[in-house]
DRENSEVO-945490 format. One record per residue: chain; residue number from 1; residue in one letter; y negated, x negated, z negated of N, C-alpha, C, O in turn. Coordinates in Angstrom, 3 decimals. Layout:
# DRENSEVO-945490
<site><chain>A</chain><resi>NUM</resi><resn>A</resn><n_v>Y</n_v><n_u>X</n_u><n_w>Z</n_w><ca_v>Y</ca_v><ca_u>X</ca_u><ca_w>Z</ca_w><c_v>Y</c_v><c_u>X</c_u><c_w>Z</c_w><o_v>Y</o_v><o_u>X</o_u><o_w>Z</o_w></site>
...
This chain:
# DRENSEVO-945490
<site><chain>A</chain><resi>1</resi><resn>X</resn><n_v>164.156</n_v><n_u>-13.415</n_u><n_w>-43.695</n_w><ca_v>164.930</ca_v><ca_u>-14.325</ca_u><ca_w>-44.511</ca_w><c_v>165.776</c_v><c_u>-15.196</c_u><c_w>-43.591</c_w><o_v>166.633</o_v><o_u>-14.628</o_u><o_w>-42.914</o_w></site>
<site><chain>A</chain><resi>2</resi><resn>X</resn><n_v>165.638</n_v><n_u>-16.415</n_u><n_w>-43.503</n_w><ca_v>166.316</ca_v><ca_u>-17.364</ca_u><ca_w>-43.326</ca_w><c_v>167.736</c_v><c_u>-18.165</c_u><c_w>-44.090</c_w><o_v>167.775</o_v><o_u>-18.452</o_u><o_w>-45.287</o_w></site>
<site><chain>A</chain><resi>3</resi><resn>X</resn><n_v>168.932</n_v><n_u>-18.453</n_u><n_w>-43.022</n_w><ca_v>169.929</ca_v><ca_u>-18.293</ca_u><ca_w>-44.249</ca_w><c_v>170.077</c_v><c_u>-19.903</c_u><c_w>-43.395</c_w><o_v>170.247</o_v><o_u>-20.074</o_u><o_w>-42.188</o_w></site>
<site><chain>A</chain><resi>4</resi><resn>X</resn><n_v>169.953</n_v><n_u>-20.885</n_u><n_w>-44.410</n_w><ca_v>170.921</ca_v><ca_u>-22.322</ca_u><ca_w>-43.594</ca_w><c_v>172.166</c_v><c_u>-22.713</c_u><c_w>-44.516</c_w><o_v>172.051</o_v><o_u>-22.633</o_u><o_w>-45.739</o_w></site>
<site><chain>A</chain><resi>5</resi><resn>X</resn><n_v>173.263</n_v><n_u>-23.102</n_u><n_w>-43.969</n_w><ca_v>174.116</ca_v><ca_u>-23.371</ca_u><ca_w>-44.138</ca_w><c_v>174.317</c_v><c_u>-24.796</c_u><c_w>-43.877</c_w><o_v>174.662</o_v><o_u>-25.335</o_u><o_w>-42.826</o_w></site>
<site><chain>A</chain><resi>6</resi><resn>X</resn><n_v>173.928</n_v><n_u>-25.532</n_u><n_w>-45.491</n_w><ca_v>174.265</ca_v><ca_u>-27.284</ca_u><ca_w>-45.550</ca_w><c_v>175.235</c_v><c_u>-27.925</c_u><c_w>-45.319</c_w><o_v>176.350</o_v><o_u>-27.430</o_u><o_w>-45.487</o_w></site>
<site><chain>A</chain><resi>7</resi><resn>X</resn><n_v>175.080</n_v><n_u>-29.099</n_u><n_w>-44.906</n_w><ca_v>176.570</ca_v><ca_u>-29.883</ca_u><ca_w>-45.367</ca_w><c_v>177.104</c_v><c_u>-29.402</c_u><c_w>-46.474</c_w><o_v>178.183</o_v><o_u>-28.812</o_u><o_w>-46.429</o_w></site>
<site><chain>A</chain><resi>8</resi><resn>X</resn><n_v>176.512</n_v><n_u>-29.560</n_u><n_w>-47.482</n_w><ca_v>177.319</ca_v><ca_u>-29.193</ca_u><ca_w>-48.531</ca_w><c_v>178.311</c_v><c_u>-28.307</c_u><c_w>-48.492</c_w><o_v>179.534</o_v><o_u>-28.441</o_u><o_w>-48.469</o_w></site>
<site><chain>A</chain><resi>9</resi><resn>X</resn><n_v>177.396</n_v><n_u>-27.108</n_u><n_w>-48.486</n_w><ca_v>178.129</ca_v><ca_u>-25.615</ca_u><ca_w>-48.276</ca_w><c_v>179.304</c_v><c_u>-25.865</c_u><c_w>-47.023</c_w><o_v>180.493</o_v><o_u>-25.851</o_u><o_w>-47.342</o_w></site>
<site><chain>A</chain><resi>10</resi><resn>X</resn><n_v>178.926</n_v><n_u>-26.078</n_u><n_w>-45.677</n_w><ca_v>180.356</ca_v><ca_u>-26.429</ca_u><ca_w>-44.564</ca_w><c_v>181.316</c_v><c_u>-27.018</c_u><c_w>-45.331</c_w><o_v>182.413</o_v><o_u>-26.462</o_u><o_w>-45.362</o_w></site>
<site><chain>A</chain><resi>11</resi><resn>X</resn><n_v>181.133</n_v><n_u>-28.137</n_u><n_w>-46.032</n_w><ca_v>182.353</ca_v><ca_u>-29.403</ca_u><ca_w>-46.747</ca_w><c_v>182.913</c_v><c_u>-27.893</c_u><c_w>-47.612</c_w><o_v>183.911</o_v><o_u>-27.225</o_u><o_w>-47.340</o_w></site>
<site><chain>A</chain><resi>12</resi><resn>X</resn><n_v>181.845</n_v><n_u>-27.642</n_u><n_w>-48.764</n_w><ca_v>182.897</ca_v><ca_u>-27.365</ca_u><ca_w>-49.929</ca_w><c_v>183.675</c_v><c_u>-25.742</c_u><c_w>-49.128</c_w><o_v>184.663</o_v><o_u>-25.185</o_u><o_w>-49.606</o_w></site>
<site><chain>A</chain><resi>13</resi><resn>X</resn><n_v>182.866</n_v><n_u>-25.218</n_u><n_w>-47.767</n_w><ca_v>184.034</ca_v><ca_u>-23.806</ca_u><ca_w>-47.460</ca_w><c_v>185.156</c_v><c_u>-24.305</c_u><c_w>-46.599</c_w><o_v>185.948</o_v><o_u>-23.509</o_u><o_w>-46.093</o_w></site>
<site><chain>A</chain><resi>14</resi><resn>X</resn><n_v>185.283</n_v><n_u>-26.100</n_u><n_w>-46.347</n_w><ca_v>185.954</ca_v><ca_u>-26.295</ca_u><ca_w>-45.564</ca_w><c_v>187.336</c_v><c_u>-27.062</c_u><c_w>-46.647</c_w><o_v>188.306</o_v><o_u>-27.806</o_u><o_w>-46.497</o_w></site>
<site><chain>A</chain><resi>15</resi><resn>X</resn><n_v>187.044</n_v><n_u>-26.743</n_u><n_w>-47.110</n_w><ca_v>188.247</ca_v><ca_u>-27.436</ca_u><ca_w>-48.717</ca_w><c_v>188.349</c_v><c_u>-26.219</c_u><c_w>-49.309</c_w><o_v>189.551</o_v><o_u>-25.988</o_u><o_w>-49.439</o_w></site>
<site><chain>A</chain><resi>16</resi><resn>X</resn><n_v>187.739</n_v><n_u>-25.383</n_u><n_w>-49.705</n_w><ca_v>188.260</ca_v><ca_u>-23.819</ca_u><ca_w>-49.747</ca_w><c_v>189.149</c_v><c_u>-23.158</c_u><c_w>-49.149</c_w><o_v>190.156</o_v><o_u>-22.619</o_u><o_w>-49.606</o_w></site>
<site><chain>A</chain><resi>17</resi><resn>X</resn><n_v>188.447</n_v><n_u>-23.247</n_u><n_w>-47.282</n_w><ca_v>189.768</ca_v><ca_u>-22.540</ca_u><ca_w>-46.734</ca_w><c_v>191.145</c_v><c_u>-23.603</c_u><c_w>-46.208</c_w><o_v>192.105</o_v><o_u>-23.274</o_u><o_w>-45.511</o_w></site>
<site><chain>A</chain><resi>18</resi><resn>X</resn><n_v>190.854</n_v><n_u>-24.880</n_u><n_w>-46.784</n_w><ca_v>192.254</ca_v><ca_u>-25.344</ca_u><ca_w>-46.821</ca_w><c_v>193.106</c_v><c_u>-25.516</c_u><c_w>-47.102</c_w><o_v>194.148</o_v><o_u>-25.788</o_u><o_w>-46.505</o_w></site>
<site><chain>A</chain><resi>19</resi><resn>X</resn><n_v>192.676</n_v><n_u>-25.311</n_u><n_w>-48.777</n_w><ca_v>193.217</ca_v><ca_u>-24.769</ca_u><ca_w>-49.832</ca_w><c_v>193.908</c_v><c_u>-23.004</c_u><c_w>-49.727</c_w><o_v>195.014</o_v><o_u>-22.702</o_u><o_w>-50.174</o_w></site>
<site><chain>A</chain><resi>20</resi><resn>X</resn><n_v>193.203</n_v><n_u>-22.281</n_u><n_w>-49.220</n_w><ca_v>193.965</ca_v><ca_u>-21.144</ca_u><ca_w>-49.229</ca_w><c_v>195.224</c_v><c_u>-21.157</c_u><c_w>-47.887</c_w><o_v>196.297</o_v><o_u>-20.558</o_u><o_w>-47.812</o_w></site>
<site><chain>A</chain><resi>21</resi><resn>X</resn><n_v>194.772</n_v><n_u>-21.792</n_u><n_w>-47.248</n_w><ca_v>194.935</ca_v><ca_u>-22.065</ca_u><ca_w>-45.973</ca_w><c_v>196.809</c_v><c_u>-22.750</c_u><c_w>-45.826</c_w><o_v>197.642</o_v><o_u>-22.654</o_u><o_w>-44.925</o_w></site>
<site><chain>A</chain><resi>22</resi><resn>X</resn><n_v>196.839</n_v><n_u>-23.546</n_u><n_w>-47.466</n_w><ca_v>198.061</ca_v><ca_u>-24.043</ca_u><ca_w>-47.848</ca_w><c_v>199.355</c_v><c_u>-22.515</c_u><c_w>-47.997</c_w><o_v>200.566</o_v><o_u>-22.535</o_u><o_w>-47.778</o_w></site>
<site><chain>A</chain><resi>23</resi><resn>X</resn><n_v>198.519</n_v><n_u>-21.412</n_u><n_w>-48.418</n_w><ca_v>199.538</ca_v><ca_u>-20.678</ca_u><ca_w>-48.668</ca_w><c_v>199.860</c_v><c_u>-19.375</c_u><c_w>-47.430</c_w><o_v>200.941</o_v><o_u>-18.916</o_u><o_w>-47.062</o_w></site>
<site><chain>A</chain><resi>24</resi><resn>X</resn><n_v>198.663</n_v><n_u>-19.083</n_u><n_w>-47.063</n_w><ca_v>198.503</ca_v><ca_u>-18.289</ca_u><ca_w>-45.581</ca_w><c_v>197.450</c_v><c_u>-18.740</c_u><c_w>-45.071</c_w><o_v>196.477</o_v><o_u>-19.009</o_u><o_w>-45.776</o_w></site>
<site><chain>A</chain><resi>25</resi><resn>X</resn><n_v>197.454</n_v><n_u>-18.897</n_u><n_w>-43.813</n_w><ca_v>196.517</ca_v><ca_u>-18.947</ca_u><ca_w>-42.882</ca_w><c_v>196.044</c_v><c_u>-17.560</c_u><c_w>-42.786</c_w><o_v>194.845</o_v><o_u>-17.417</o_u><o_w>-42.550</o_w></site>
<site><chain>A</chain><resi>26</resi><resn>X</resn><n_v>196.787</n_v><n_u>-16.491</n_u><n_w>-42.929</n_w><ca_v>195.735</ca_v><ca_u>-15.296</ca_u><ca_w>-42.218</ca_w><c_v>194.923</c_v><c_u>-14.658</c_u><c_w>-43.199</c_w><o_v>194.248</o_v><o_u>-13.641</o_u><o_w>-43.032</o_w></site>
<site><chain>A</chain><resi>27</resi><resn>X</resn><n_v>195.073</n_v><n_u>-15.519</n_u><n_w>-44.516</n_w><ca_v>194.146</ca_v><ca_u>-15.062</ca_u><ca_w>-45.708</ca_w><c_v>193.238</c_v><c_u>-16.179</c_u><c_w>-45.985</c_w><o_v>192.515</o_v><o_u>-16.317</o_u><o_w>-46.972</o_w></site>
<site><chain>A</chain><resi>28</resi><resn>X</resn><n_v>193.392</n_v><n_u>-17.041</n_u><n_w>-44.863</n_w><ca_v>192.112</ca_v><ca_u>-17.988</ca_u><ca_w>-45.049</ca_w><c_v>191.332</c_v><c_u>-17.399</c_u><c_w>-43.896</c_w><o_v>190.120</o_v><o_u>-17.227</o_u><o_w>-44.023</o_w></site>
<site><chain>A</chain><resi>29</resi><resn>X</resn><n_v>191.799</n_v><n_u>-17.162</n_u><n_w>-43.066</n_w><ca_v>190.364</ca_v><ca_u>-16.580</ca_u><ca_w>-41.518</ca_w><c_v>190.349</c_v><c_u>-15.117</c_u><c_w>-42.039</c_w><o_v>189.689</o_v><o_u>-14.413</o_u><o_w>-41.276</o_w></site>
<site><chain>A</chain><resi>30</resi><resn>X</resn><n_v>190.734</n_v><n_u>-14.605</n_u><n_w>-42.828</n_w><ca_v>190.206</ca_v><ca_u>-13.271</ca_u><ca_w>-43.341</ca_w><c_v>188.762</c_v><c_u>-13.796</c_u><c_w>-44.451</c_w><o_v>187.582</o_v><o_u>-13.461</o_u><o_w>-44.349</o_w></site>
<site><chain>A</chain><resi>31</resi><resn>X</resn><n_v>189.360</n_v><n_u>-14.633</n_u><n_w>-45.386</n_w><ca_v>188.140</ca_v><ca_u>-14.981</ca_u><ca_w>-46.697</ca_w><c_v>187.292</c_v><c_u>-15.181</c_u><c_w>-45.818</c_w><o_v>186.286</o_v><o_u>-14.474</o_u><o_w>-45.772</o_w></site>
<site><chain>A</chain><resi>32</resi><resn>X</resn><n_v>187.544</n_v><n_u>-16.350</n_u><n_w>-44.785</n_w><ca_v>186.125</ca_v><ca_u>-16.657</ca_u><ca_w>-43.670</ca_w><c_v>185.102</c_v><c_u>-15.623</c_u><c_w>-43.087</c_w><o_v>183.875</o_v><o_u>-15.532</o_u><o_w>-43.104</o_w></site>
<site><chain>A</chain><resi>33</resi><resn>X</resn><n_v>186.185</n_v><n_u>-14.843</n_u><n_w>-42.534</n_w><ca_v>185.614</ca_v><ca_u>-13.654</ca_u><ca_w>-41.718</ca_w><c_v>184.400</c_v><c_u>-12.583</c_u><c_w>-42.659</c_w><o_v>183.287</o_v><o_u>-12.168</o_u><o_w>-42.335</o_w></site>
<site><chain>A</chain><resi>34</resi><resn>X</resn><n_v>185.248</n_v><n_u>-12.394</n_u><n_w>-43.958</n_w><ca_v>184.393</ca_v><ca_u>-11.667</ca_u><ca_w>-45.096</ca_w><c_v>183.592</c_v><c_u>-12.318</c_u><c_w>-45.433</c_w><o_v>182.542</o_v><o_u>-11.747</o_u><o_w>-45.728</o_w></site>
<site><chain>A</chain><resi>35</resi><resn>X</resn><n_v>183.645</n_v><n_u>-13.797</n_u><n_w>-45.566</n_w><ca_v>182.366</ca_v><ca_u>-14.655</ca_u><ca_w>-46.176</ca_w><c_v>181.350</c_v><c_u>-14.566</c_u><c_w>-45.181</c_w><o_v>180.208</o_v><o_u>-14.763</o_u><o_w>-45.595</o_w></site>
<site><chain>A</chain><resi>36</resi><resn>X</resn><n_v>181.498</n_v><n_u>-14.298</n_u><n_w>-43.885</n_w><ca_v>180.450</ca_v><ca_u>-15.009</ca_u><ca_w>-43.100</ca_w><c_v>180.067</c_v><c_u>-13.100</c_u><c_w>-42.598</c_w><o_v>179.111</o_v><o_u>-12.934</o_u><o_w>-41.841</o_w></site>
<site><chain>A</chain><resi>37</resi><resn>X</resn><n_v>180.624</n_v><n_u>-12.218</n_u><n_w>-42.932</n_w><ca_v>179.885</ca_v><ca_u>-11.144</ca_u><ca_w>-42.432</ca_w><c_v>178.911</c_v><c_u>-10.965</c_u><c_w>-43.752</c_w><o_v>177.719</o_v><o_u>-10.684</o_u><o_w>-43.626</o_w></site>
<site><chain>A</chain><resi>38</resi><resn>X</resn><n_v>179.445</n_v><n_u>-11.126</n_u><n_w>-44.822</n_w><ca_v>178.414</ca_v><ca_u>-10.411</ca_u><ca_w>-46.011</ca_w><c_v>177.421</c_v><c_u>-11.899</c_u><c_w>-46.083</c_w><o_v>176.209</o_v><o_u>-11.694</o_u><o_w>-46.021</o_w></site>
<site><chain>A</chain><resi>39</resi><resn>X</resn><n_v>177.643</n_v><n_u>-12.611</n_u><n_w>-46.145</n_w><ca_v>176.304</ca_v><ca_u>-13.854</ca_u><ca_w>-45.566</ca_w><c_v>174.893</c_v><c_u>-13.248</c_u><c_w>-44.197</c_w><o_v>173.663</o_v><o_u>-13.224</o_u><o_w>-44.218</o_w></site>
<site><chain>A</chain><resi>40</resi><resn>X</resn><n_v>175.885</n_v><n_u>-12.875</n_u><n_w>-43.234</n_w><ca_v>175.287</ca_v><ca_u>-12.529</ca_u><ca_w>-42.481</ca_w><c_v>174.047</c_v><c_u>-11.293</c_u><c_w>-42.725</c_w><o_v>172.858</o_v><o_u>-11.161</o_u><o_w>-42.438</o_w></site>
<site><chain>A</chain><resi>41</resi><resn>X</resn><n_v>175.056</n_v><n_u>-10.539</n_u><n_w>-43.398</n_w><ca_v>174.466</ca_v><ca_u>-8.680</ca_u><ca_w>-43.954</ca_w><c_v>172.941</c_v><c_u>-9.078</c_u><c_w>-44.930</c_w><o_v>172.056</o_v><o_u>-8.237</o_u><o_w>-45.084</o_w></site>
<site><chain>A</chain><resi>42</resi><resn>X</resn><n_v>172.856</n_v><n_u>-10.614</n_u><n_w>-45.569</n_w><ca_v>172.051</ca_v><ca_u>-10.585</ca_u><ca_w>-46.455</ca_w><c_v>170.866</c_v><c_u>-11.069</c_u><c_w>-45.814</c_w><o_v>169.978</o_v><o_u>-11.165</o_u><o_w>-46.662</o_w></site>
<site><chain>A</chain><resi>43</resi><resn>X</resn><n_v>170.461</n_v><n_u>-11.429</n_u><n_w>-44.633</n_w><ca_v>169.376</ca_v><ca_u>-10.762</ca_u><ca_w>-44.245</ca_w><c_v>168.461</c_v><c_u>-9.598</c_u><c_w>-44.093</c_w><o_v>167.277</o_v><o_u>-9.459</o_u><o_w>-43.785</o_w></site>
<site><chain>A</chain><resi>44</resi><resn>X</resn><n_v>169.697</n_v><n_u>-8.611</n_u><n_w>-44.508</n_w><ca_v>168.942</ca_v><ca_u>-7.140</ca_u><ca_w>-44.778</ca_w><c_v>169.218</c_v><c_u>-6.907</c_u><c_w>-45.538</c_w><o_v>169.477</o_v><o_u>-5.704</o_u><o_w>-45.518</o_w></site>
<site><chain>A</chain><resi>45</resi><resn>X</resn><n_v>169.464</n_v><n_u>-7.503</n_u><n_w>-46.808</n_w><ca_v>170.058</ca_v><ca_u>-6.900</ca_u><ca_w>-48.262</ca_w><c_v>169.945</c_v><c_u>-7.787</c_u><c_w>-49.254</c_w><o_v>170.667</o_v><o_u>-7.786</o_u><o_w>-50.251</o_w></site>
<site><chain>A</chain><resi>46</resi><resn>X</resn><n_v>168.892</n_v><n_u>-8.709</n_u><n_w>-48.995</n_w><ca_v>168.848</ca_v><ca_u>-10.089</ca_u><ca_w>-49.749</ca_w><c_v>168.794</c_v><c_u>-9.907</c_u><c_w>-51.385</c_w><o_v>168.708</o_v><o_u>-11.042</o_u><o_w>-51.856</o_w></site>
<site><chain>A</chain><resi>47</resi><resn>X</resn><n_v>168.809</n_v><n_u>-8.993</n_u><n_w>-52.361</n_w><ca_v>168.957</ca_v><ca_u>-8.343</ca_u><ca_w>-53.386</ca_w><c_v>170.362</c_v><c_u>-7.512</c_u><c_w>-53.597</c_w><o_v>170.650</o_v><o_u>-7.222</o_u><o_w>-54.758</o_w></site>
<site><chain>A</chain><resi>48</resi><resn>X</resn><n_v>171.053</n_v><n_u>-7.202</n_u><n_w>-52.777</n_w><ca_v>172.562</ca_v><ca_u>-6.835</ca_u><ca_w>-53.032</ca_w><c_v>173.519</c_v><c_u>-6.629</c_u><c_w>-53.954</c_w><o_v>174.131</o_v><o_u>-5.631</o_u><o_w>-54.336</o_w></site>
<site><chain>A</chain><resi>49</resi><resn>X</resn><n_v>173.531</n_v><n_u>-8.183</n_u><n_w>-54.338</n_w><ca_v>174.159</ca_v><ca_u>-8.688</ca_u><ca_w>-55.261</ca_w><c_v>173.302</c_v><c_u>-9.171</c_u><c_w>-56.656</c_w><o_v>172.093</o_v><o_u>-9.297</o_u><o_w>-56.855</o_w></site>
<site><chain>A</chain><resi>50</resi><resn>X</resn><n_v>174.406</n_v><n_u>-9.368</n_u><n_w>-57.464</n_w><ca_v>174.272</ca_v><ca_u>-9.556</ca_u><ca_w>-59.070</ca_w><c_v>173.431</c_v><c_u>-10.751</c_u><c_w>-59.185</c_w><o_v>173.726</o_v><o_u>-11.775</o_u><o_w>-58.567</o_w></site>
<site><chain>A</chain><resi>51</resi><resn>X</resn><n_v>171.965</n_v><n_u>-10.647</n_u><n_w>-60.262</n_w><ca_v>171.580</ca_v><ca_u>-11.533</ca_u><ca_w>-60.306</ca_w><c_v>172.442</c_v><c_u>-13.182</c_u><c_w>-61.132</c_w><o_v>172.800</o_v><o_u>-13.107</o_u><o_w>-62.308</o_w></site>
<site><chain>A</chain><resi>52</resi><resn>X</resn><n_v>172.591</n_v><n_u>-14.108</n_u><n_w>-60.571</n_w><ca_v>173.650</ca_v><ca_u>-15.348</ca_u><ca_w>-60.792</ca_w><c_v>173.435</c_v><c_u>-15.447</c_u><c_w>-62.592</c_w><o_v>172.448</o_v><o_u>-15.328</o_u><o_w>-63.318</o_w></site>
<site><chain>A</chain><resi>53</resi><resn>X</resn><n_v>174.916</n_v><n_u>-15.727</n_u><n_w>-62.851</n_w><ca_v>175.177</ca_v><ca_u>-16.170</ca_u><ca_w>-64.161</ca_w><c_v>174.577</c_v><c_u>-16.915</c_u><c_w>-64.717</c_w><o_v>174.126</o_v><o_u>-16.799</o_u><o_w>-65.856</o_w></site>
<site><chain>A</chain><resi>54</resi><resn>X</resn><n_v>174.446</n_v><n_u>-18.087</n_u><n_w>-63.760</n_w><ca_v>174.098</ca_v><ca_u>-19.092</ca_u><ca_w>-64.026</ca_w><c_v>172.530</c_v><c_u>-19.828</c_u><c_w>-63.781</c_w><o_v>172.427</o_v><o_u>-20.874</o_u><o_w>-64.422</o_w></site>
<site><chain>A</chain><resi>55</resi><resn>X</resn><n_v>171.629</n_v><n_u>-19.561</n_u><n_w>-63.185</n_w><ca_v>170.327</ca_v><ca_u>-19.674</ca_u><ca_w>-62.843</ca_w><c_v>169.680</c_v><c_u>-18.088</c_u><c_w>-63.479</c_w><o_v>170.156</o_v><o_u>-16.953</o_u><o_w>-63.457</o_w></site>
<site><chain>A</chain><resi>56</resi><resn>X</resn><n_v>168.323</n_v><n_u>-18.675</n_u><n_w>-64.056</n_w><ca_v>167.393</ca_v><ca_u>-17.836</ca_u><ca_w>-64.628</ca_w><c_v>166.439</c_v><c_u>-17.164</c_u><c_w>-63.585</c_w><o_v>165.612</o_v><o_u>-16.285</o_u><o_w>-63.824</o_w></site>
<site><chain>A</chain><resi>57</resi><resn>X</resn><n_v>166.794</n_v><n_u>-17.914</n_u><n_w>-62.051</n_w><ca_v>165.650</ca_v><ca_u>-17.267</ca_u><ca_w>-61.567</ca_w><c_v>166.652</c_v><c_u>-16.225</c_u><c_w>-60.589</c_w><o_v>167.599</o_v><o_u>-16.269</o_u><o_w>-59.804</o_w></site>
<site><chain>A</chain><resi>58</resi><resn>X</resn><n_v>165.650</n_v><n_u>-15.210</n_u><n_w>-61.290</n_w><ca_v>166.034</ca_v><ca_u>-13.616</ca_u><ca_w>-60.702</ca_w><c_v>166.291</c_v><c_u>-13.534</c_u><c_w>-58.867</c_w><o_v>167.016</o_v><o_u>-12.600</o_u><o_w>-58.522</o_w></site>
<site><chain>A</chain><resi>59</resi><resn>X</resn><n_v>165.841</n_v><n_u>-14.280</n_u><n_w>-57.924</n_w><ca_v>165.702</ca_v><ca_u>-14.780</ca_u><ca_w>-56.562</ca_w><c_v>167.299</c_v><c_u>-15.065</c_u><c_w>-56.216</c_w><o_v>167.838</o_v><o_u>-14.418</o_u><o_w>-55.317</o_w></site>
<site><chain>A</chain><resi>60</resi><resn>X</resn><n_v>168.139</n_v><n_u>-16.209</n_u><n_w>-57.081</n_w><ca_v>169.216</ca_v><ca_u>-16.373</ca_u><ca_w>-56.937</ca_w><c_v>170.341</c_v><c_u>-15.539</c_u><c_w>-57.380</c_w><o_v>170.494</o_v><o_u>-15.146</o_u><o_w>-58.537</o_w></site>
<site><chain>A</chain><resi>61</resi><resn>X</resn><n_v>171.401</n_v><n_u>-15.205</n_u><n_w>-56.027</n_w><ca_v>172.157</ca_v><ca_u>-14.226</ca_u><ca_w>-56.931</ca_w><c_v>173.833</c_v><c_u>-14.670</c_u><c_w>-56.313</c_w><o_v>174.309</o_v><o_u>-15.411</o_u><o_w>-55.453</o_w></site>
<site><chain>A</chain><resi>62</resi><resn>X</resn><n_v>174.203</n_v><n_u>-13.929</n_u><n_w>-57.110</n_w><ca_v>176.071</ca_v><ca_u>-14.477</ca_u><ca_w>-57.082</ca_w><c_v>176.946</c_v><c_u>-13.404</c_u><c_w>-56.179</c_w><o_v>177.291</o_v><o_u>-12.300</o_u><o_w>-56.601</o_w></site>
<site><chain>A</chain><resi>63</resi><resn>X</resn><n_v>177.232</n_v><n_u>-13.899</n_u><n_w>-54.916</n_w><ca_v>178.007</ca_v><ca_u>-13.512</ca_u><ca_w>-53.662</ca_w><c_v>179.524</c_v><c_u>-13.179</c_u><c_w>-54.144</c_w><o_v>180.330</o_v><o_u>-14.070</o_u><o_w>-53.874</o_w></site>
<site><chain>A</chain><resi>64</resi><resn>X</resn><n_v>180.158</n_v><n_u>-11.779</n_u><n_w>-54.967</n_w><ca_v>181.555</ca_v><ca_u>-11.904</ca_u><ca_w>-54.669</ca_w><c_v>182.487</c_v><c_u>-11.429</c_u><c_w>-53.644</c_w><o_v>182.289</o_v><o_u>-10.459</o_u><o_w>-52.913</o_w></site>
<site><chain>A</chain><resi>65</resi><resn>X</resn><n_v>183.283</n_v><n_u>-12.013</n_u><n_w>-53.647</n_w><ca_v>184.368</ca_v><ca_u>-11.485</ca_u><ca_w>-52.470</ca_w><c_v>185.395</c_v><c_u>-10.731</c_u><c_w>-53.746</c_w><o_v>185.309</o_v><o_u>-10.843</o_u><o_w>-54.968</o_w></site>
<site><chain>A</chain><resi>66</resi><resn>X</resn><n_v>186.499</n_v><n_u>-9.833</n_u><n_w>-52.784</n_w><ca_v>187.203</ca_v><ca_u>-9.051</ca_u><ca_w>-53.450</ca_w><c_v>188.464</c_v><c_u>-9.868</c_u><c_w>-53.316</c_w><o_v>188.723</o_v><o_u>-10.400</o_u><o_w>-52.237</o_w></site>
<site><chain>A</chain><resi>67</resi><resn>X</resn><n_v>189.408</n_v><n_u>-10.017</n_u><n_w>-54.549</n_w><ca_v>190.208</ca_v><ca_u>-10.831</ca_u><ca_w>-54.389</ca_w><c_v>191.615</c_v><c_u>-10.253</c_u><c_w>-54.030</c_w><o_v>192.562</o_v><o_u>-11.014</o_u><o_w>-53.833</o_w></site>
């Protein structure tokens, strides 16, 4: 499994963690740190997670973090 990471995706985690980033910094390079290890992990776990709310196809699934 191949994982790429678009413009898209860089822009919208880079307005994410600037946004958190407004209230702590060390809970924005933490969200980062957790986002990009369980990203990472889903090369060996590409089924993990909950199939997405929102798309019908069973392939796509919804990444949460713990808040």
């Amino acid at each position: 499994m191949q994982i790429v990471k678009d413009q898209i995706f860089i822009s919208s985690l880079q307005n994410i963690l600037e946004n958190i980033a407004q209230d702590s910094i060390s809970q924005a390079m933490i969200f980062n740190n957790e986002l990009e290890e369980k990203i990472n992990n889903l090369a060996y776990m590409p089924f993990k997670f909950r199939q997405s709310l929102f798309h019908k196809n069973e392939n796509i699934r919804d990444l949460l973090l713990p808040q």
